[in-house]
N, C-alpha and C positions, 0 to 999 in steps of 0.2 A: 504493500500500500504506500508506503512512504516512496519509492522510485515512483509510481504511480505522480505521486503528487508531485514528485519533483520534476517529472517530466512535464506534467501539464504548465507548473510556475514556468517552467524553460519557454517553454509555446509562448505562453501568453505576455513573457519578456518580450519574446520576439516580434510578438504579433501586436503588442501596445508600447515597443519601447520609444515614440513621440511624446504620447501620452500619459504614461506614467513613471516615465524613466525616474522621476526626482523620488516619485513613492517609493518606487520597484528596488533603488538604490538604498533606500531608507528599509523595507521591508524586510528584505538578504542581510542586512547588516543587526536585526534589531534582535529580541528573544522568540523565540519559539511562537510566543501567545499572540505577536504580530504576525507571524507567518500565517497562522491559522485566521488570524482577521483578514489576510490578503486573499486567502485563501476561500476563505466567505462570502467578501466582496466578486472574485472572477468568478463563483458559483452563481451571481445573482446576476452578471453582465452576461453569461453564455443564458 
């Protein structure tokens, strides 16, 4: 599950890096419990 999720974050770097590149920077760098919020938010954009 966790490759799972890692691959999709990869995608959607790629596929919104205009867009949320300052998040997306912030997001990778921050604890876990942000990932999972980034992670919530690309769940509600797809």
């Amino acid at each position: 599950m966790y490759n799972v999720y890692n691959y999709m974050i990869l995608n959607m770097i790629k596929f919104d890096s205009k867009t949320l590149n300052p998040f997306v920077a912030s997001s990778t760098l921050a604890s876990p419990t942000t990932n999972i919020s980034f992670f919530l938010i690309i769940s509600i954009k797809i």
